[in-house]
ROZANU-446004 format. One record per residue: residue number from 1; residue in three letters; chain; x, y, z of N, C-alpha, C in turn. Coordinates in nm, 2 decimals. Layout:
! ROZANU-446004
<ketor k="NUM" r="ala" c="A" n_east="X" n_north="Y" n_up="Z" ca_east="X" ca_north="Y" ca_up="Z" c_east="X" c_north="Y" c_up="Z"/>
...
END
This chain:
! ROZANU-446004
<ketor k="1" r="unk" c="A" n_east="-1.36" n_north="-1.68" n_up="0.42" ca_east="-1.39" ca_north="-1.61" ca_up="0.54" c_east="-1.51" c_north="-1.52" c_up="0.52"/>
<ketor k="2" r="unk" c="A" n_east="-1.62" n_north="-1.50" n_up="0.62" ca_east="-1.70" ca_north="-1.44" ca_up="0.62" c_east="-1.72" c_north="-1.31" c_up="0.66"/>
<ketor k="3" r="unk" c="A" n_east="-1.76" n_north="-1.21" n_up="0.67" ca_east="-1.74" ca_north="-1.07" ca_up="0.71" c_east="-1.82" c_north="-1.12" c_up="0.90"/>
<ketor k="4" r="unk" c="A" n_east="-1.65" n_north="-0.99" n_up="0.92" ca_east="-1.74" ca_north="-1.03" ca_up="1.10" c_east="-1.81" c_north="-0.89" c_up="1.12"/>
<ketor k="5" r="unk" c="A" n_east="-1.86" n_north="-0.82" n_up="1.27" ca_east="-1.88" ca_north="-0.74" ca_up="1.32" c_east="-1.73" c_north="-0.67" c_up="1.34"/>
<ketor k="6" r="unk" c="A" n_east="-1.76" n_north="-0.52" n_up="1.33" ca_east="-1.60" ca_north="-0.48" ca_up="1.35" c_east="-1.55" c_north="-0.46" c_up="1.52"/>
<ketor k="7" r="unk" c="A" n_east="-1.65" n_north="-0.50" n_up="1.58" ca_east="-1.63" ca_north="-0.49" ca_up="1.73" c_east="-1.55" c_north="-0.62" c_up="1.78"/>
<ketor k="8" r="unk" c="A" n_east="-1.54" n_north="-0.75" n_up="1.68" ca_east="-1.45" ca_north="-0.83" ca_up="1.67" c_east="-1.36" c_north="-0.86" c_up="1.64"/>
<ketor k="9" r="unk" c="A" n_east="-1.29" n_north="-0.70" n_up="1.59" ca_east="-1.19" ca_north="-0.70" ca_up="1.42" c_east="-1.00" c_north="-0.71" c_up="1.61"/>
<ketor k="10" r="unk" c="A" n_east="-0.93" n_north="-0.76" n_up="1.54" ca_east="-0.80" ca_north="-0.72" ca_up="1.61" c_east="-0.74" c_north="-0.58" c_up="1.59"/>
<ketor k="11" r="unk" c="A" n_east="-0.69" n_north="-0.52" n_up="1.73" ca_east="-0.70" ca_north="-0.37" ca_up="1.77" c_east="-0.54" c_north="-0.41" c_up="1.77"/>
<ketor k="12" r="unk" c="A" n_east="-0.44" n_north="-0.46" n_up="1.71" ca_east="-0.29" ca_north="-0.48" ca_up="1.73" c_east="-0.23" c_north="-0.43" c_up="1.62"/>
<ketor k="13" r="unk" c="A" n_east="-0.28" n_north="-0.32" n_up="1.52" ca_east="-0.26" ca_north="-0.30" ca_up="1.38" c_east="-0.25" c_north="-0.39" c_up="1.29"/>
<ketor k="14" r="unk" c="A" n_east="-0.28" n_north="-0.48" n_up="1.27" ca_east="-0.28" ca_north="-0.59" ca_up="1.19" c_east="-0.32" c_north="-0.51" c_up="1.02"/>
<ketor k="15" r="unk" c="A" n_east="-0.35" n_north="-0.52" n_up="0.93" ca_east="-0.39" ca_north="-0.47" ca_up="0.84" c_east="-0.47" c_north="-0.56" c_up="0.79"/>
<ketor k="16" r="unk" c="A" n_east="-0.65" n_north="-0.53" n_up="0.78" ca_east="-0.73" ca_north="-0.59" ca_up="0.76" c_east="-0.81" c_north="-0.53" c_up="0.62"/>
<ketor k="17" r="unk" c="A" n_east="-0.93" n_north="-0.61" n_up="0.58" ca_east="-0.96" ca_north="-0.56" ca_up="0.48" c_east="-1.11" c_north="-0.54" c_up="0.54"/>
<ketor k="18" r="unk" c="A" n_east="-1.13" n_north="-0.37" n_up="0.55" ca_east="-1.25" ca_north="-0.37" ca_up="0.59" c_east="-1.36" c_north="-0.27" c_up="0.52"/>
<ketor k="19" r="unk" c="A" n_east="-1.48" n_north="-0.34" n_up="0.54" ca_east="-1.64" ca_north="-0.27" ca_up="0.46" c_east="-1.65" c_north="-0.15" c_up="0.58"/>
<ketor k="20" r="unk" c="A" n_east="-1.65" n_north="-0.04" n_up="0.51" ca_east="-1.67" ca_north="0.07" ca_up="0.55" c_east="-1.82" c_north="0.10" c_up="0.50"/>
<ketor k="21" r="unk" c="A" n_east="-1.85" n_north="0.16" n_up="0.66" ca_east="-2.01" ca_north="0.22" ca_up="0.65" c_east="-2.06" c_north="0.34" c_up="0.63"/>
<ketor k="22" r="unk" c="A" n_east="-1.95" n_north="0.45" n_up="0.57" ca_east="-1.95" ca_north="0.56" ca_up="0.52" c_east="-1.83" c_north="0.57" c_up="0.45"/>
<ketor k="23" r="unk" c="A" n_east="-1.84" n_north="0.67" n_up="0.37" ca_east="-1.68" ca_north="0.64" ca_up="0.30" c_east="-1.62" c_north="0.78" c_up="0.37"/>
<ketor k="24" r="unk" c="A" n_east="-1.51" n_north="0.75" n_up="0.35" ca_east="-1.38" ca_north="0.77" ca_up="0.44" c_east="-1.34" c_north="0.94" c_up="0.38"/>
<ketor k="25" r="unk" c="A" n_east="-1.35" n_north="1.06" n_up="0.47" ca_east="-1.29" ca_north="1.15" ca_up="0.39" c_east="-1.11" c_north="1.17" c_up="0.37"/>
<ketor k="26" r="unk" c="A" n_east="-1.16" n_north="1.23" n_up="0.19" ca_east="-1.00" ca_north="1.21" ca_up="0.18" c_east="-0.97" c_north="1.34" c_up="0.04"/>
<ketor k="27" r="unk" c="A" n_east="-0.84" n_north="1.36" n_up="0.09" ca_east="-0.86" ca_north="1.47" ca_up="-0.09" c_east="-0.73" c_north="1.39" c_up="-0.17"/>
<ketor k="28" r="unk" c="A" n_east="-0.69" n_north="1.29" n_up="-0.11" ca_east="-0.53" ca_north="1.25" ca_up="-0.23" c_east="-0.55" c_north="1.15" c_up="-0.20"/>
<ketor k="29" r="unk" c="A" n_east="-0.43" n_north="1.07" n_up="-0.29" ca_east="-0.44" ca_north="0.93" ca_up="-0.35" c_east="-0.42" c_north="0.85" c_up="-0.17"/>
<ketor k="30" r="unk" c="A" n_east="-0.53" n_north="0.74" n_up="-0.16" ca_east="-0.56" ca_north="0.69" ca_up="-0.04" c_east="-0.50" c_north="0.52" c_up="-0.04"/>
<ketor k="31" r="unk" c="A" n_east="-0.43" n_north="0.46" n_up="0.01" ca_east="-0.39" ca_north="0.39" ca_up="-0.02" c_east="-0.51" c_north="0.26" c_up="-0.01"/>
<ketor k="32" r="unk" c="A" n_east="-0.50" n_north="0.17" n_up="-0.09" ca_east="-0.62" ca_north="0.05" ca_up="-0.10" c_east="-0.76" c_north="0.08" c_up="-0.02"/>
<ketor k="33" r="unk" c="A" n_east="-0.80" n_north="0.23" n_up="-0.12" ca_east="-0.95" ca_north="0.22" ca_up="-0.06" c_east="-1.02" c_north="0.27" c_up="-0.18"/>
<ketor k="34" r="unk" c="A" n_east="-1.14" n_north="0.21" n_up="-0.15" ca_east="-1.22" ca_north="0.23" ca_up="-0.28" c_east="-1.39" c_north="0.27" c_up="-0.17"/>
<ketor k="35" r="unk" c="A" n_east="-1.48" n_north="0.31" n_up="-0.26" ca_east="-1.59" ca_north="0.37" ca_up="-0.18" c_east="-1.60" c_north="0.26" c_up="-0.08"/>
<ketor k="36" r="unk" c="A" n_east="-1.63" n_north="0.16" n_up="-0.09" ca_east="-1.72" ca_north="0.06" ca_up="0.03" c_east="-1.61" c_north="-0.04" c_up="0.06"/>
<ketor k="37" r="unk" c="A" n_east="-1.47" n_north="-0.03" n_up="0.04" ca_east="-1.37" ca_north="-0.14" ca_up="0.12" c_east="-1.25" c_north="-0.06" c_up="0.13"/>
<ketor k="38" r="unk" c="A" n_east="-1.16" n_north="-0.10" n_up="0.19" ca_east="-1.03" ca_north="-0.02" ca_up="0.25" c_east="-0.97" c_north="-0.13" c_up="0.31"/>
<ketor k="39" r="unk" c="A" n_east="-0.83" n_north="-0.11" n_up="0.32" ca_east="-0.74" ca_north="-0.20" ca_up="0.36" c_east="-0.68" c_north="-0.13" c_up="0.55"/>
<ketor k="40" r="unk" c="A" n_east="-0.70" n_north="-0.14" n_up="0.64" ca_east="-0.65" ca_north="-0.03" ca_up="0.75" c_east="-0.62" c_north="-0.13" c_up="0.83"/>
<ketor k="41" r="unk" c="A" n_east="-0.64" n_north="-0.07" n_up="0.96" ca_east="-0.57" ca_north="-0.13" ca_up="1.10" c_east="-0.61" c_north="-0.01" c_up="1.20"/>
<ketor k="42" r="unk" c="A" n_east="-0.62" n_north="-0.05" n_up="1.30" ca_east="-0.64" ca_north="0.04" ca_up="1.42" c_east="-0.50" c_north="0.02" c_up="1.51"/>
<ketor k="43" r="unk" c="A" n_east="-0.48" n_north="0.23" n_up="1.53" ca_east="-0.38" ca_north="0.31" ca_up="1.53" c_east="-0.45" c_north="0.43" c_up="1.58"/>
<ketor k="44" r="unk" c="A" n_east="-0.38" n_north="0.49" n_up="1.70" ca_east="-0.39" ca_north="0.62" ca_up="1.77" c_east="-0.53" c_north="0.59" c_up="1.86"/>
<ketor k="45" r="unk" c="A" n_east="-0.59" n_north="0.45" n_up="1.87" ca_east="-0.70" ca_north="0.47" ca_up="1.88" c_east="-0.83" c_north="0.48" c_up="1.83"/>
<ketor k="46" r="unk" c="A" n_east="-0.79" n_north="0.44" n_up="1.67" ca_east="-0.92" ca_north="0.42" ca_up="1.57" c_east="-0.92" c_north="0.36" c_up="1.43"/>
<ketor k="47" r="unk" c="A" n_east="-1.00" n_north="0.34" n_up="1.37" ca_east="-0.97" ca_north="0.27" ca_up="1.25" c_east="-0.89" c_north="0.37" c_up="1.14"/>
<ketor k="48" r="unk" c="A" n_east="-0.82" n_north="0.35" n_up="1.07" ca_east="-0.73" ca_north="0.46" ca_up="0.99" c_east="-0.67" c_north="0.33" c_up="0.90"/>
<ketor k="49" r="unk" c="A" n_east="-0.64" n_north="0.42" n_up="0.76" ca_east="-0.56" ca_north="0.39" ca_up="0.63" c_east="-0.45" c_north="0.47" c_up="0.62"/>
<ketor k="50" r="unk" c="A" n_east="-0.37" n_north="0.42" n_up="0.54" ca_east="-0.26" ca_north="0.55" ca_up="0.51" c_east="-0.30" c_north="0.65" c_up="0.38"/>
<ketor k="51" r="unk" c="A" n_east="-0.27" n_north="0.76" n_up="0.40" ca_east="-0.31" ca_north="0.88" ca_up="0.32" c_east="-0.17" c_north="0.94" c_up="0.23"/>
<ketor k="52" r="unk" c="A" n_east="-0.14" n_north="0.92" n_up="0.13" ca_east="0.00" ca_north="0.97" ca_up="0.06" c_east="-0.05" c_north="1.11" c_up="0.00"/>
<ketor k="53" r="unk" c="A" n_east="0.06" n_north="1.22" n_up="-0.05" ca_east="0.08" ca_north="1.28" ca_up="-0.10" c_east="0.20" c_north="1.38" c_up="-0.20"/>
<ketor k="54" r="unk" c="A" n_east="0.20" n_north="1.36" n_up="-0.26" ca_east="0.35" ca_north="1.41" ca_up="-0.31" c_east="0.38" c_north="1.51" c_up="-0.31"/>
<ketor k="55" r="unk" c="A" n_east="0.47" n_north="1.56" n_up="-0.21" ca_east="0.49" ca_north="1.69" ca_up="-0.21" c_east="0.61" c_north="1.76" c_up="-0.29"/>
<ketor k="56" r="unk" c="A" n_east="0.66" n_north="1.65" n_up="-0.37" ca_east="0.80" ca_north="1.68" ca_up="-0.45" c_east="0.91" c_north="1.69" c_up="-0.39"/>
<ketor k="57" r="unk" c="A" n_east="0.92" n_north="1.67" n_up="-0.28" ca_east="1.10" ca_north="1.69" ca_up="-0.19" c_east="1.18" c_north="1.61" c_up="-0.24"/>
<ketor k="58" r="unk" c="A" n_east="1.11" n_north="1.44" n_up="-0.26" ca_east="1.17" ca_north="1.34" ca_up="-0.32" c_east="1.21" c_north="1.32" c_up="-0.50"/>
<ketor k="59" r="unk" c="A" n_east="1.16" n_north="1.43" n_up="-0.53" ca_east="1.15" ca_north="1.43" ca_up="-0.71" c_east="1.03" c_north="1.46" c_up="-0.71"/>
<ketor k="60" r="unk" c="A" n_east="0.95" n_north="1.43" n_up="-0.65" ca_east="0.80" ca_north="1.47" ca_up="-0.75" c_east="0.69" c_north="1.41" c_up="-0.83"/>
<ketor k="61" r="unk" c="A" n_east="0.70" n_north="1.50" n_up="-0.93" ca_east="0.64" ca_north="1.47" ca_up="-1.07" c_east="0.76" c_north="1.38" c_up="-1.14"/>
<ketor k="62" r="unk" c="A" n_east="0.86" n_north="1.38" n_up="-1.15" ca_east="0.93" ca_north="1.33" ca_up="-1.24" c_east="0.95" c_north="1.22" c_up="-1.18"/>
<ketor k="63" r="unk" c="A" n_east="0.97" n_north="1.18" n_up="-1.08" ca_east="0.98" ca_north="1.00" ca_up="-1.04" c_east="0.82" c_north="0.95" c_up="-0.96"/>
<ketor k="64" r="unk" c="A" n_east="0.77" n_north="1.06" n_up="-0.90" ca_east="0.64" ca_north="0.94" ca_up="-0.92" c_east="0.62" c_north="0.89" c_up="-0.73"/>
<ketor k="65" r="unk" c="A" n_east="0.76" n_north="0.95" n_up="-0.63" ca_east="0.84" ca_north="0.89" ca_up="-0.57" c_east="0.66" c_north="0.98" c_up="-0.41"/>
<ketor k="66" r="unk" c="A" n_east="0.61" n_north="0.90" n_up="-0.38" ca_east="0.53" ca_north="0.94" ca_up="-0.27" c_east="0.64" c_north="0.95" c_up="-0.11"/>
<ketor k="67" r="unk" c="A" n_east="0.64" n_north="1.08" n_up="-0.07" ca_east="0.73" ca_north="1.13" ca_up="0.03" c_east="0.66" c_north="1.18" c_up="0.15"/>
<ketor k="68" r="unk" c="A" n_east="0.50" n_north="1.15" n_up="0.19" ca_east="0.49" ca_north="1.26" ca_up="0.35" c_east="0.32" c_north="1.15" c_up="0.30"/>
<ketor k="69" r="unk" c="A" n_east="0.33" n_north="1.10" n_up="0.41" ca_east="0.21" ca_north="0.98" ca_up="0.46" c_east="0.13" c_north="1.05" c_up="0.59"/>
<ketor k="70" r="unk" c="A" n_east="-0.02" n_north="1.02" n_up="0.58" ca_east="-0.05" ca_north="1.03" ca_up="0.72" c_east="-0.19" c_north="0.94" c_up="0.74"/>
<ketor k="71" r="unk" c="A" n_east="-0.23" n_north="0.92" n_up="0.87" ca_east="-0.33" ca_north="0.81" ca_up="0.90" c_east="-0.46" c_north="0.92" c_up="0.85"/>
<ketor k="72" r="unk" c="A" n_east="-0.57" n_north="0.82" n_up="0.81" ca_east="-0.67" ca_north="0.90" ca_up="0.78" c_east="-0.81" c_north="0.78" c_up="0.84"/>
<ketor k="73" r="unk" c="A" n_east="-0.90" n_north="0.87" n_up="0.92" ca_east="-0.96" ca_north="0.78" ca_up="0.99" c_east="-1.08" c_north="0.73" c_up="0.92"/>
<ketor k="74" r="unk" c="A" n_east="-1.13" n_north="0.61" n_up="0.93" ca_east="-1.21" ca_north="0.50" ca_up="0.86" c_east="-1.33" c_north="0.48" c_up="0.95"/>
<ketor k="75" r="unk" c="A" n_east="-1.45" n_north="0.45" n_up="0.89" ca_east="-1.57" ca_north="0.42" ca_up="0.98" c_east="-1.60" c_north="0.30" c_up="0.92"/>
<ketor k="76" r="unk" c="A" n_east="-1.51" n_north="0.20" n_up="0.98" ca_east="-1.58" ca_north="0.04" ca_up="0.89" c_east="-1.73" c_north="-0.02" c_up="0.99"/>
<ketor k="77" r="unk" c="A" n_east="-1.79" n_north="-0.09" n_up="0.93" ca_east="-1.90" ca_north="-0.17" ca_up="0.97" c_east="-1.84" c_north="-0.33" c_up="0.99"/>
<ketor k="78" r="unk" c="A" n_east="-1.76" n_north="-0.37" n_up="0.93" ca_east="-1.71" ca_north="-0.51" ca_up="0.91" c_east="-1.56" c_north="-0.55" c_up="0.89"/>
<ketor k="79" r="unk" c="A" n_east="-1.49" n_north="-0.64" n_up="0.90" ca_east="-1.40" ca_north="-0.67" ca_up="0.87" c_east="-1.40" c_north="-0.83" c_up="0.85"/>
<ketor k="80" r="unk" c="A" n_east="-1.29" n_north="-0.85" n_up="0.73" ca_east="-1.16" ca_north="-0.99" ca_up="0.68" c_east="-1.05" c_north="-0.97" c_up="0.77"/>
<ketor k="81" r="unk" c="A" n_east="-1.03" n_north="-1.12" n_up="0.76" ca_east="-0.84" ca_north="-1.10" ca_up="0.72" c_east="-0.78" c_north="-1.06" c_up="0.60"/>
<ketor k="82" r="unk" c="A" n_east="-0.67" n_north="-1.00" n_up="0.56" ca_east="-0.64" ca_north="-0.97" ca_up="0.43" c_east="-0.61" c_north="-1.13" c_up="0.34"/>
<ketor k="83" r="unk" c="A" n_east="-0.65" n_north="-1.18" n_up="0.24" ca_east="-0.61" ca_north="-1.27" ca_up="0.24" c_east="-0.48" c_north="-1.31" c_up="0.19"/>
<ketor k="84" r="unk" c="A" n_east="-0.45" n_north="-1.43" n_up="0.18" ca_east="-0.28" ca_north="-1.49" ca_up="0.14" c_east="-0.21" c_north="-1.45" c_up="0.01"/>
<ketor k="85" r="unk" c="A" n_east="-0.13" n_north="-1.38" n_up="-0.02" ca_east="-0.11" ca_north="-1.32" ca_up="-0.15" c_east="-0.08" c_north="-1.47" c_up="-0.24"/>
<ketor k="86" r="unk" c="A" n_east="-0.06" n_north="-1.48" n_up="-0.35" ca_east="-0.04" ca_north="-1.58" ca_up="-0.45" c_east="0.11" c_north="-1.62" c_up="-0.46"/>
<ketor k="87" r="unk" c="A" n_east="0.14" n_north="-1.73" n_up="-0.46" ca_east="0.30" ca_north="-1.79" ca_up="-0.44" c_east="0.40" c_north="-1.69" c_up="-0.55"/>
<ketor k="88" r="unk" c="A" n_east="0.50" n_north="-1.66" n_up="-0.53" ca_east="0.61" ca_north="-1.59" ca_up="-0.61" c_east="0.68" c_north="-1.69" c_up="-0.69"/>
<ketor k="89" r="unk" c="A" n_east="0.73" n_north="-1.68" n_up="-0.81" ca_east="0.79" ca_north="-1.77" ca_up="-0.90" c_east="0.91" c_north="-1.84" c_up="-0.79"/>
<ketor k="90" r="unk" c="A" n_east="0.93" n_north="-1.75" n_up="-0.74" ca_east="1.04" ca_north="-1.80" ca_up="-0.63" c_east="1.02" c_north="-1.92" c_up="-0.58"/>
<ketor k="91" r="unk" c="A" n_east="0.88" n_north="-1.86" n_up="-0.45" ca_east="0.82" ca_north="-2.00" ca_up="-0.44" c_east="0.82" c_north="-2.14" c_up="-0.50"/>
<ketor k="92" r="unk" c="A" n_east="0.72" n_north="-2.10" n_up="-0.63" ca_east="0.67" ca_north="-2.22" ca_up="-0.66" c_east="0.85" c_north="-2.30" c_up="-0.72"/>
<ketor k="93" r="unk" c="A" n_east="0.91" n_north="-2.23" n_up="-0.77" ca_east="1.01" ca_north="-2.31" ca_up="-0.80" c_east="1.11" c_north="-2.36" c_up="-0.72"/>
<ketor k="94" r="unk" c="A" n_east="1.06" n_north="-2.37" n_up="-0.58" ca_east="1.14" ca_north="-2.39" ca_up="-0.47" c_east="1.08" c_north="-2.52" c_up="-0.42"/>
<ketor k="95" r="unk" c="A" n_east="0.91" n_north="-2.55" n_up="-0.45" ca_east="0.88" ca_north="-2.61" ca_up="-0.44" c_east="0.75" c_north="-2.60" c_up="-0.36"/>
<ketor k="96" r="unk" c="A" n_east="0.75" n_north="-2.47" n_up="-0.28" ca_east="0.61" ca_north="-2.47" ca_up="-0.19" c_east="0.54" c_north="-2.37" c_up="-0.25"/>
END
């Protein structure tokens, strides 16, 4: 698949993999985004990722356990589809 315009991307939250044309402000661990791609969907009205933080209610530091998410908004230039993840032993031993 080739990169489209993002004025073509689907607005139904789908979760896409998009080239962002500035990078995204953020101060904690951002889920699948790296400077120039991000994984989001459009929500509230705009392009957004999820934003984690651990605030320890769930354990913390000692499990590792991410507890209080929030959308963080994205300025993509382009968008994929995410592509097909790779068959599960399950799968392939099932046959497909």
């Amino acid at each position: 698949m080739t990169w489209q315009p993002i004025e073509t991307a689907p607005k139904d939250g789908t979760p896409l993999l998009l080239a962002l044309s500035k990078k995204a402000d953020r101060n904690w661990t951002v889920s699948g985004l790296c400077d120039d791609l991000a994984i989001g969907f459009w929500q509230y009205g705009r392009w957004c990722s999820i934003e984690v933080q651990d605030c320890g209610s769930m354990g913390g530091e000692l499990t590792g356990w991410m507890d209080d998410w929030c959308p963080i908004d994205l300025h993509p230039s382009h968008w994929q589809p995410l592509p097909v993840p790779p068959a599960s032993e399950r799968d392939m031993e099932a046959g497909r």
